[in-house]
N, C-alpha and C positions, 0 to 999 in steps of 0.2 A: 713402514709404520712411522707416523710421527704425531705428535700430539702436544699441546701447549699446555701445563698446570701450573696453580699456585703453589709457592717453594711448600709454604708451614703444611697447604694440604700434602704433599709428596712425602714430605718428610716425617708426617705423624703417621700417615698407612705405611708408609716403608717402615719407619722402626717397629709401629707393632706386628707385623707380618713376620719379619725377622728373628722377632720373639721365639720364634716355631722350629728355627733353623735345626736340624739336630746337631749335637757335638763331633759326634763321633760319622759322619754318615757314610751307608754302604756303598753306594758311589757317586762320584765327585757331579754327576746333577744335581741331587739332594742338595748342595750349597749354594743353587740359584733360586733366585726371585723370577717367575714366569709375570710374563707384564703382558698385559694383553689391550690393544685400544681398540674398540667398538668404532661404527662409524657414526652410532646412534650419541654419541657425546660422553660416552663413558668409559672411564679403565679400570679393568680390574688387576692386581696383585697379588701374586698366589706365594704361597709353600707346602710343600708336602714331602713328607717320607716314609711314607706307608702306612704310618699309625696317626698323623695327627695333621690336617689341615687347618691352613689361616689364611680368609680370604678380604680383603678388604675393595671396596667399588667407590673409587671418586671420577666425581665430573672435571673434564678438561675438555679442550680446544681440539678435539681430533680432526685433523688435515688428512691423514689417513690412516687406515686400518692394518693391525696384524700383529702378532706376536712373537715373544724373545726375550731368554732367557739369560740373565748375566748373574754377576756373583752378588747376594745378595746382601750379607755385610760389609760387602764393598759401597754398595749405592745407598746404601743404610748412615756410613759414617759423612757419604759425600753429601748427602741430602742435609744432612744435620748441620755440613761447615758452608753450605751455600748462602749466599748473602741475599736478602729477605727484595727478591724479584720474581717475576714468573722465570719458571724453567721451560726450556723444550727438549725434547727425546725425540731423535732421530734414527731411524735403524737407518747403517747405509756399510754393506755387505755385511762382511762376520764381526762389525763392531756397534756399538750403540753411544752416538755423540749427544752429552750433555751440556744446554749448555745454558747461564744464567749469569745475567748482565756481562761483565767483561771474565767471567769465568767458563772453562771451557775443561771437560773431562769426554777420554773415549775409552768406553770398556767393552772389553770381550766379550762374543756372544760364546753361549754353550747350544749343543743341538738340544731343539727343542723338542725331536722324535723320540729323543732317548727318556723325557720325560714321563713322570705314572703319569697318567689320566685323574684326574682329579675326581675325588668322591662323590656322587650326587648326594646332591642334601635333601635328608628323608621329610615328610609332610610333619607339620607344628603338631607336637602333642596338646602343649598349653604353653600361657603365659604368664608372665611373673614382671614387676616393675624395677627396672634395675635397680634402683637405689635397695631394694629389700635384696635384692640376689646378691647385688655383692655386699651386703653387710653381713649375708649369711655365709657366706663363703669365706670371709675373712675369719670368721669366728672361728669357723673349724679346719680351717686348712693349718692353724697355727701348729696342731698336733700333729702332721702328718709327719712320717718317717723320713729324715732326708736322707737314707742308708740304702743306696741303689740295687743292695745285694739283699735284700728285701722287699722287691716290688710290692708287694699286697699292700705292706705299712706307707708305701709313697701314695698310696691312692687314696680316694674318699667313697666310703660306702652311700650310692645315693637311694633314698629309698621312696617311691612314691605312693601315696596311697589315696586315691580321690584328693580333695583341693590339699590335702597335705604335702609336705616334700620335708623329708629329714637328712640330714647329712652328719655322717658317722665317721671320725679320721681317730685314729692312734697311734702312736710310736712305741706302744710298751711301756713308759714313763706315765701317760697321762691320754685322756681320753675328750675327743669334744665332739658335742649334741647340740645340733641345731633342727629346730624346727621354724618350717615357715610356710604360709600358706600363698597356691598361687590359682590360676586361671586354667584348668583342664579342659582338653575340648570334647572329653568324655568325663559324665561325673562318678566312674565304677575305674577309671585308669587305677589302671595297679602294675609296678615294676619296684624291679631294684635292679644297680648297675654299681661297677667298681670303674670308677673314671680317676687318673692321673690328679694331683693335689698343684702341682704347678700350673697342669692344661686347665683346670678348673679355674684356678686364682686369677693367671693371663685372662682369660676367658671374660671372667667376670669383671675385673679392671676397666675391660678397655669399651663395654655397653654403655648405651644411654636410651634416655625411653625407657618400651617394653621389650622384655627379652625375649624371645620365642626359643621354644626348648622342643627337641626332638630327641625320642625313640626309638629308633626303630632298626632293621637288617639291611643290612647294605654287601653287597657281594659276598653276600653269604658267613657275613662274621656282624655282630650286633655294635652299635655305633649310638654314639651321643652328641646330638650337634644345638648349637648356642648360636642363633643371630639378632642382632639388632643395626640397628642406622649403619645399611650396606655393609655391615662386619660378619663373617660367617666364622665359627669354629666349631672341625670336627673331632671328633676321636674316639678311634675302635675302644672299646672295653679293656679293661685289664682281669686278664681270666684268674681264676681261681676260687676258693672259698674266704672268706672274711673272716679273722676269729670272731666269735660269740661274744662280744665285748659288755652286753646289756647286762650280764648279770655280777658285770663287776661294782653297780650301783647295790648301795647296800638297800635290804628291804625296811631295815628300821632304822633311824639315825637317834642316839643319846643325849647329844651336845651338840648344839648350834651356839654360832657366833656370830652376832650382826654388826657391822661397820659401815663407817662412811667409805665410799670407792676411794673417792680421790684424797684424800688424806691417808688411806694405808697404800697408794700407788707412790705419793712420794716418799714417806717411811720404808718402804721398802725400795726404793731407787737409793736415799741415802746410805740404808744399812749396808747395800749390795755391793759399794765401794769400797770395804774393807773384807767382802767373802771370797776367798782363795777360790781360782777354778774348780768345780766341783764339789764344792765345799759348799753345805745348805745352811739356809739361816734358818735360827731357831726358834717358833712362833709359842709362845708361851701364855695360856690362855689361863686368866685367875684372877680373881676380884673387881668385876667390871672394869677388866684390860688387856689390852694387848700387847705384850711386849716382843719385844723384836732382838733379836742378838747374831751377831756374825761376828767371827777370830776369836782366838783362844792361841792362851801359851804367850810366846816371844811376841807374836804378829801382832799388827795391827786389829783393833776392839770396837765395836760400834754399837750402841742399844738405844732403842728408842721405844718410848712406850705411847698409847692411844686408846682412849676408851671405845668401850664395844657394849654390846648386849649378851648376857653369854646366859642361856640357858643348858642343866646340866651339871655335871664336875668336872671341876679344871683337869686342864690335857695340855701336856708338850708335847711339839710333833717338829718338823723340820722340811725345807722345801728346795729344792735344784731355784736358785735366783731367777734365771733365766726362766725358767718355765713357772714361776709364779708371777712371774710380773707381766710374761704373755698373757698369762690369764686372767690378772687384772686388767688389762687396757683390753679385753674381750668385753670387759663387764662393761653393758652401756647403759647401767639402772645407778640413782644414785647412792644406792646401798648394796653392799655385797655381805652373802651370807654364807658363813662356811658349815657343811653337816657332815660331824663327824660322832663316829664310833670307839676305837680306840687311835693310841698314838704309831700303831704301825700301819694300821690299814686305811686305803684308799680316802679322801679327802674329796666332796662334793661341794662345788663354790658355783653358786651361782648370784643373781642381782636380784632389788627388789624395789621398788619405789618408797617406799618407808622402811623407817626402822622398826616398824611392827603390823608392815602390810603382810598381803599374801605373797607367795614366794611363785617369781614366774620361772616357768619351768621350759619355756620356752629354748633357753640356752643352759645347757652346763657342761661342767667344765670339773673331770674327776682328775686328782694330783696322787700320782702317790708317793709317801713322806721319802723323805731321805734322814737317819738318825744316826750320824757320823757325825755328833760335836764332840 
């Protein structure tokens, strides 16, 4: 095998492929990059470890043909420190010479028998335009569980229903709802699936264009695959049941409050620099305003106040820093609206284009308080 590429193209498919590496993996093939060069002018790049491939295809120079596996954060970190010339890739016996302008690397081959077989990628269900997929993914990945001893919560409930797709993440803490409509190639498609909140996020990052989304059974265990511009990601399902998370929205809301986004994202970025880990700051809702409070006692004190719209009676409630200001930089409307009931229960924040438009529903984003001031 040998083949000629440009550095920046090698080095962007290698590190996102890489991405996929597992930490932990069951054996020491698992931590190559399979590289494969066509004769037809193209390479592709693989990873896989049982549960989740990443396939990326750029065009090079291929002299010839054949494949070979080496370590793959090895050529990952090499790719990134090479100096901006074409590369060539040479297999020559059990090693793979690299080599780019006066720079010169040779790495170990792994067998490549001992390799899985790589997932076939099931037929496109529908399409969706990246820039909506990953803004939708963004949204609600922010609540996924990052507690590994809890798979279900690492994951994102995807749910499809005709041109619809909703995606459902929680950690226990807090809840996000995303809806977004996309391109079905049946208009009666109907699923749901529990996919990985990392493989999703990766996933969606690294598309452009349209994204093509599959469904479907792959060796007999069900699989969700993502490609766009020569980038494929697969990955089996995460089994289980999902908690019942929808009926943690309240059926009636008493008290709403409307604010500017960006004027309570910095208010609450400054408050958040005097709140002890853990420690919630305390959102104080009463006479057309919003006040803000974090520290108490000896520590450091911080308040800041901000008008709002508040229909209702005034309410104090309190928020984890971190996970309200996730969920303000979620809000991509210039107003954000919080619907609440009392001050211990669950908190509905979503955006709206005015401060006395309709409330889109599109995204939200349930908190619930913290009342340790």
């Amino acid at each position: 095998m040998k083949f000629k590429v440009d550095r920046d193209v090698l080095a962007e498919a290698v590190t996102w492929a890489t991405k996929s590496l597992p930490q932990r993996p069951a054996v020491p093939v698992l931590t190559g990059i399979l590289i494969t060069a066509d004769a037809s002018g193209s390479v592709q790049l693989a990873v896989f470890d049982y549960e989740v491939s990443s396939r990326a295809e750029i065009a090079a120079e291929v002299e010839s043909a054949g494949t070979v596996l080496v370590s793959g954060r090895l050529l990952a970190e090499i790719a990134k420190a090479l100096p901006n010339q074409p590369v060539i890739l040479e297999q020559q016996d059990n090693k793979v010479s690299l080599t780019c302008g006066s720079s010169r690397f040779a790495l170990m081959t792994m067998p490549v028998e001992e390799y899985p077989a790589l997932p076939e990628i099931p037929e496109t269900s529908g399409m969706v335009a990246a820039s909506d997929f990953q803004h939708a993914v963004s949204q609600a990945t922010i609540a996924t569980s990052k507690d590994d001893t809890l798979p279900i919560l690492t994951s994102v409930r995807v749910e499809i229903e005709g041109e619809t797709i909703t995606l459902l993440a929680t950690d226990r803490y807090r809840l996000a709802v995303r809806e977004f409509t996309w391109n079905p190639r049946r208009p009666d498609f109907s699923a749901t699936a529990l996919v990985r909140g990392r493989t999703l996020s990766d996933a969606a990052k690294a598309m452009g264009g349209d994204v093509e989304i599959a469904l479907a059974e792959s060796g007999g265990k069900e699989m969700l695959a993502f490609s766009a511009n020569g980038r494929v990601t697969t990955s089996l399902l995460v089994e289980g049941d999902y908690p019942k998370v929808r009926s943690l929205f309240p059926k009636e809301v008493a008290i709403t409050a409307v604010c500017e986004t960006g004027t309570l994202r910095e208010a609450v970025r400054r408050v958040s620099l005097v709140a002890e880990r853990n420690t919630p700051i305390k959102f104080e809702f009463a006479d057309g305003a919003l006040t803000l409070r974090a520290g108490a006692g000896d520590d450091a004190q911080a308040s800041e106040s901000l008008p709002v719209d508040i229909s209702g009676e005034d309410i104090s409630t309190g928020f984890n820093p971190h996970f309200i200001a996730e969920g303000l930089a979620a809000i991509d409307k210039p107003y954000v609206r919080f619907s609440m009931t009392e001050p211990k229960k669950p908190v509905v924040i979503s955006g709206q284009d005015e401060a006395d438009s309709e409330l889109d529903t599109s995204y939200r984003y349930l908190l619930m308080p913290v009342m340790r001031f």
